[in-house]
C-alpha positions, 0 to 999 in steps of 0.5 A: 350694239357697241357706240363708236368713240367720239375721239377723232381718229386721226390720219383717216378722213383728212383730220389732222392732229392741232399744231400748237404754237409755242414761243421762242424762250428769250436768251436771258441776259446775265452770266449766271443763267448763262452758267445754268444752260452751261450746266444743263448742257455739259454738268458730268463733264464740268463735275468731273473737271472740277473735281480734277482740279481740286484734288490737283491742287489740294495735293499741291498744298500739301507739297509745298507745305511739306517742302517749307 
């Protein structure tokens, strides 16, 4: 004869899963974990920007470059 699992099967008999408790991380101070959280959040679209803005002024450069 087969022996039940000693694991409790939760949901029957009023058994309920344990609640773990876990601390609130403290907001660090400082600007570069800052631009960390900034980056996790919002990166494709901080790439994409950036990668606009220096195309955008590498062709500048060379507009006034040929112009002078």
């Amino acid at each position: 004869m087969r022996e039940p699992s000693l694991l409790p099967v939760f949901g029957k008999l009023g058994v309920k899963a344990p609640v773990a408790f876990v601390a609130a991380p403290v907001r660090p101070a400082g600007v570069v974990p800052r631009l960390r959280t900034l980056l996790a959040a919002h990166g494709g679209m901080v790439l994409k920007l950036s990668v606009i803005a220096w195309t955008v002024l590498i062709l500048g450069v060379v507009f006034f470059m040929m112009q002078g």
